[in-house]
C-alpha positions as CSV (number, residue, x, y, z in Angstrom):
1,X,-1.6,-35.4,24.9
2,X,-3.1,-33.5,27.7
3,X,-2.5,-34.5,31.1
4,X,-5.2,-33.0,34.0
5,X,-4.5,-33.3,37.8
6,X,-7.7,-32.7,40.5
7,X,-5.3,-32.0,44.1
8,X,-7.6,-32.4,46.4
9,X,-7.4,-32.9,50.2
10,X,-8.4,-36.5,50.4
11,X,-7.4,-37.4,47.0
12,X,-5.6,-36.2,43.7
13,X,-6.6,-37.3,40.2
14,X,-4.5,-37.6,37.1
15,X,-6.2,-37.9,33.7
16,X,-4.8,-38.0,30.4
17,X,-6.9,-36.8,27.6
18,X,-6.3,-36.3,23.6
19,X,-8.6,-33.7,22.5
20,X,-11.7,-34.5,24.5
21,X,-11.6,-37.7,25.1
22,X,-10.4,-39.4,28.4
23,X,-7.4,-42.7,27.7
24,X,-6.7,-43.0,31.3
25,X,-7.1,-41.7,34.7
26,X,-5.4,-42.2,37.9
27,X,-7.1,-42.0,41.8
28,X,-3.7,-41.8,44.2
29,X,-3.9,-40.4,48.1
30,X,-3.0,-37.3,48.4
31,X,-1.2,-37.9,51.9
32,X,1.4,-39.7,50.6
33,X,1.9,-38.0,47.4
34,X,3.3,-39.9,44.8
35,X,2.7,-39.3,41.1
36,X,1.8,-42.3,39.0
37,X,3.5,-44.2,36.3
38,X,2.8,-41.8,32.7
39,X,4.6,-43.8,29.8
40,X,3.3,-41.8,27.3
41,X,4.1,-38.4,25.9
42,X,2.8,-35.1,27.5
43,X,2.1,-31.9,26.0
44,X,0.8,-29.7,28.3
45,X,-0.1,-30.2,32.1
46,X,-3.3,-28.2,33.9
47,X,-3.2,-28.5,37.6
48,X,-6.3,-27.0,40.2
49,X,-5.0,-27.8,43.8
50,X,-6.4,-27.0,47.2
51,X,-3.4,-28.5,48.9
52,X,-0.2,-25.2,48.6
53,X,2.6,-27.5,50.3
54,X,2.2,-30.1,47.2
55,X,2.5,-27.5,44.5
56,X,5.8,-27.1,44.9
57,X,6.8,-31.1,44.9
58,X,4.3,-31.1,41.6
59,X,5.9,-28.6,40.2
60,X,9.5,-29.8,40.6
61,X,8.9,-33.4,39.7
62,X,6.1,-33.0,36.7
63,X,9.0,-30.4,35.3
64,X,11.6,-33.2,35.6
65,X,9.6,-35.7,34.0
66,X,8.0,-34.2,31.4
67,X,10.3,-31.5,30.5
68,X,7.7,-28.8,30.6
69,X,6.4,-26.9,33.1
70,X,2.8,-27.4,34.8
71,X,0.0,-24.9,34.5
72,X,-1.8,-24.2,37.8
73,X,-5.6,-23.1,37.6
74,X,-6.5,-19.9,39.8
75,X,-9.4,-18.0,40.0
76,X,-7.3,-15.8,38.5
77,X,-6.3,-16.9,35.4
78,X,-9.6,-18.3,34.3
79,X,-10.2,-16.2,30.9
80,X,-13.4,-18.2,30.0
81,X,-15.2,-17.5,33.4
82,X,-16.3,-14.1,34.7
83,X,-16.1,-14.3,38.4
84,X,-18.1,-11.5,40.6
85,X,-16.8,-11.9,43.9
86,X,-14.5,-9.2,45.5
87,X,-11.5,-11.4,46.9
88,X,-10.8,-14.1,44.2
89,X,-7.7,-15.2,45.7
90,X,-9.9,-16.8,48.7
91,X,-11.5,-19.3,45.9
92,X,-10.9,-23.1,45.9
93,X,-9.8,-23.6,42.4
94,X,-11.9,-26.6,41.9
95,X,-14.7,-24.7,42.6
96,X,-14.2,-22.0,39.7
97,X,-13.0,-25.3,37.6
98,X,-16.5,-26.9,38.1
99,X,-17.9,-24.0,37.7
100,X,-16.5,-23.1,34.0
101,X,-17.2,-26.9,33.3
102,X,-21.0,-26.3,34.3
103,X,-21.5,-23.4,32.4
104,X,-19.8,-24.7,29.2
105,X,-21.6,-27.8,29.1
106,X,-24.8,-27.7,30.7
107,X,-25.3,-24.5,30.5
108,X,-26.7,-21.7,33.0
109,X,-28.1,-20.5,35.1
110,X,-26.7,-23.5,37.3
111,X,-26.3,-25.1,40.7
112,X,-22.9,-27.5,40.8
113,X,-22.6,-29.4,43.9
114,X,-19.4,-31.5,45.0
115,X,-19.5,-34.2,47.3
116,X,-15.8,-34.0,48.2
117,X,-14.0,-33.7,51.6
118,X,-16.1,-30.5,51.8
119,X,-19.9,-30.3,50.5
120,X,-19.9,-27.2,48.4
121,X,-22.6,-25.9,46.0
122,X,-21.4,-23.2,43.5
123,X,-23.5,-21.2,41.7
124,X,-23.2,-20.0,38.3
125,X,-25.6,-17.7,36.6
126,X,-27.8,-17.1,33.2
127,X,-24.8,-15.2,31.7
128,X,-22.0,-17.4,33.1
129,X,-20.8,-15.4,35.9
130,X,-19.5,-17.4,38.6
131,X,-21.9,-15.8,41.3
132,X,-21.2,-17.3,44.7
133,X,-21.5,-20.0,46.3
134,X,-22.1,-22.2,50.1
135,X,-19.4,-24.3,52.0
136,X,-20.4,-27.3,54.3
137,X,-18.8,-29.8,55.8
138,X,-17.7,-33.0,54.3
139,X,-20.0,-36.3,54.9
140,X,-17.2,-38.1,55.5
141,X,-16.2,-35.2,57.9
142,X,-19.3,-35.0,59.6
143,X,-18.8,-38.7,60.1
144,X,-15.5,-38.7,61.5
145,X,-16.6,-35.7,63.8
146,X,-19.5,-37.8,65.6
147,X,-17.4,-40.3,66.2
148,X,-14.4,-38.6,67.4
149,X,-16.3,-35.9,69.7
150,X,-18.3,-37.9,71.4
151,X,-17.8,-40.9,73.9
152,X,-20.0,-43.8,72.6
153,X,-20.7,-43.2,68.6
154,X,-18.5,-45.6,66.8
155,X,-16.7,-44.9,63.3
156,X,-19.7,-46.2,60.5
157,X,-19.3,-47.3,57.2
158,X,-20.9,-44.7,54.7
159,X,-23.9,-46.0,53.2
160,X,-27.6,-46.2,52.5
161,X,-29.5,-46.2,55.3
162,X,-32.2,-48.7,55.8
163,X,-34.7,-46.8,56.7
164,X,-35.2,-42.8,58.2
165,X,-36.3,-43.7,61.5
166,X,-32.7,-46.0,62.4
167,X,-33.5,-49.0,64.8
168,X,-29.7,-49.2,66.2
169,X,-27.1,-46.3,66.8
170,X,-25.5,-47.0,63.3
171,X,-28.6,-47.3,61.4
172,X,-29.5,-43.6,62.9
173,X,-26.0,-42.2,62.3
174,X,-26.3,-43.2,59.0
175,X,-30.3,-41.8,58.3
176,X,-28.8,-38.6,59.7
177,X,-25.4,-38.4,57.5
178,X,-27.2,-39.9,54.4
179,X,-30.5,-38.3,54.1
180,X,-29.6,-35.5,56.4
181,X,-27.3,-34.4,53.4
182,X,-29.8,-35.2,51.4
183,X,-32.0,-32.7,52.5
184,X,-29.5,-30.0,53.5
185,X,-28.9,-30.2,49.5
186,X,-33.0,-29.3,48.7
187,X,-33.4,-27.0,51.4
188,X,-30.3,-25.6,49.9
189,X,-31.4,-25.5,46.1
190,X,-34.4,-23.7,47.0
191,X,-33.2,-21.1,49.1
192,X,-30.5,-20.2,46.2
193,X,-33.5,-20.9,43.2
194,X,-35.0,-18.5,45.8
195,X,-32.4,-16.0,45.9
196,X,-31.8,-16.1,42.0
197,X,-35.8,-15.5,41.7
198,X,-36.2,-18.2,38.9
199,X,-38.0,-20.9,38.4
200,X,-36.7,-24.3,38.9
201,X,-37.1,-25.2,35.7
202,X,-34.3,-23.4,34.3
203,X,-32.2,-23.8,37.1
204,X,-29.3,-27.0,36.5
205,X,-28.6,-28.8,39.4
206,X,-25.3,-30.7,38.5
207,X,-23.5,-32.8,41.3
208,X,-20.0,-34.4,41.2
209,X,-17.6,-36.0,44.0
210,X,-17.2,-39.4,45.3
211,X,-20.3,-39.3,47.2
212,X,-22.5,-37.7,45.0
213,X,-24.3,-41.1,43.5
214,X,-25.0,-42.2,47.5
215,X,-26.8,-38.9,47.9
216,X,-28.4,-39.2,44.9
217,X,-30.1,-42.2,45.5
218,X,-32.1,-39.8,48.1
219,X,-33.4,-37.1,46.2
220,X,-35.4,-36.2,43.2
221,X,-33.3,-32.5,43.3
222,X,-30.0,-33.1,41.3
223,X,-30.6,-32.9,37.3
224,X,-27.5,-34.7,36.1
225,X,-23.9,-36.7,38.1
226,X,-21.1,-35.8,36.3
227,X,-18.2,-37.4,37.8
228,X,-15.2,-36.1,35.8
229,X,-16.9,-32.7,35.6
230,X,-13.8,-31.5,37.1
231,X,-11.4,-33.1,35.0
232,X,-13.5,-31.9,31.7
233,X,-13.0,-28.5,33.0
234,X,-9.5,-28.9,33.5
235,X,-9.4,-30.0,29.7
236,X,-11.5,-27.3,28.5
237,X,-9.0,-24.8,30.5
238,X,-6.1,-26.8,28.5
239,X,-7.8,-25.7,25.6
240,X,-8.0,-22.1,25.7
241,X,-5.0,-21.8,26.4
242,X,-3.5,-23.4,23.4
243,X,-4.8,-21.3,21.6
């Protein structure tokens, strides 16, 4: 039994898997960290965090439990995925994780794009050669951010808007959030399809992240949702190295 854990800064997610297939997975805050109850046996533990004070506490207690120790992913120590950047230690390893995922099951050249507490689009090319990649705020962060940096916008509720043109202050937060991300994402494909110089048609365009199915429901751009595409490349990982 494989257990996979996704630390990220707004939530972390434990999955147990045998072989490839998912039994179980966990959703748990990441502020407070607790790890969930795991009555079954464990034989090997792959970790990708973004959070460095919880690796530690993981660490110690997974250790205790388990009576092995965890695996954390890096860009690193990746063997399946070349990675052409100059400073790999600067790289979220979610981002390489997705990445590897992409490439290994949808193949390349592809765009994956995670709706998580930041918006990021990694890019991953023909050969499978992590290439690069674009950082943008969160939606939830850009949310929070009106509210909290200005006198009169109130805290909204994340979802589809109504219409583009909003007929109340909420209903034009939310055109601006929703489809404003939206179309940040195309005008974001394009200028990387651009950049690659190929044509769409062989580009992937793979998105993942809580918000990703909001988003999607706004444009024609993404190819495929994979929602545990991070935890399936956490289990590929697993695999390579148990070999």
């Amino acid at each position: 039994m494989q257990l996979v854990i996704d630390v990220g800064n707004t939530n972390v997610v434990y999955a147990l898997f045998r072989g490839k297939k998912k039994l179980r997975q966990w959703r748990l805050p990441t502020a407070p960290w607790r790890l969930p109850t795991i009555n079954k046996p464990v034989e090997q533990i792959i970790i990708a965090s973004v959070v460095p004070k919880l690796n530690q506490p993981l660490q110690r207690q997974l250790s205790a439990k388990f009576g092995l120790p965890p695996h954390f992913v890096t860009a690193a120590n990746i063997p399946q995925l070349k990675i052409r950047l100059k400073n790999k230690s600067e790289i979220g390893a979610d981002r390489v994780v997705d990445a590897l995922a992409a490439w290994q099951l949808y193949g390349g050249p592809a765009i994956v794009i995670d709706f998580g507490t930041a918006t990021t689009l990694d890019v991953v090319s023909a050969r499978g050669e992590y290439v690069g990649g674009v950082i943008a705020p969160g939606l939830m962060m850009a949310r929070d951010a009106l509210h909290t940096k200005t006198a009169k916008l109130p805290k909204i509720s994340i979802k589809s808007p109504i219409r583009v043109i909003g007929n109340s202050t909420k209903q034009a937060m939310r055109s601006g959030l929703v489809i404003g991300y939206a179309a940040m994402i195309e005008g974001l494909v394009q200028r990387i399809q651009s950049a690659l110089k190929i044509p769409r048609s062989k580009l992937k365009v793979i998105a993942t992240g809580g918000l990703a199915r909001l988003i999607c429901q706004q444009t024609a751009i993404i190819d495929t949702i994979d929602q545990d595409l991070t935890l399936k490349g956490l289990q590929l990982i697993g695999e390579k190295y148990e070999r």
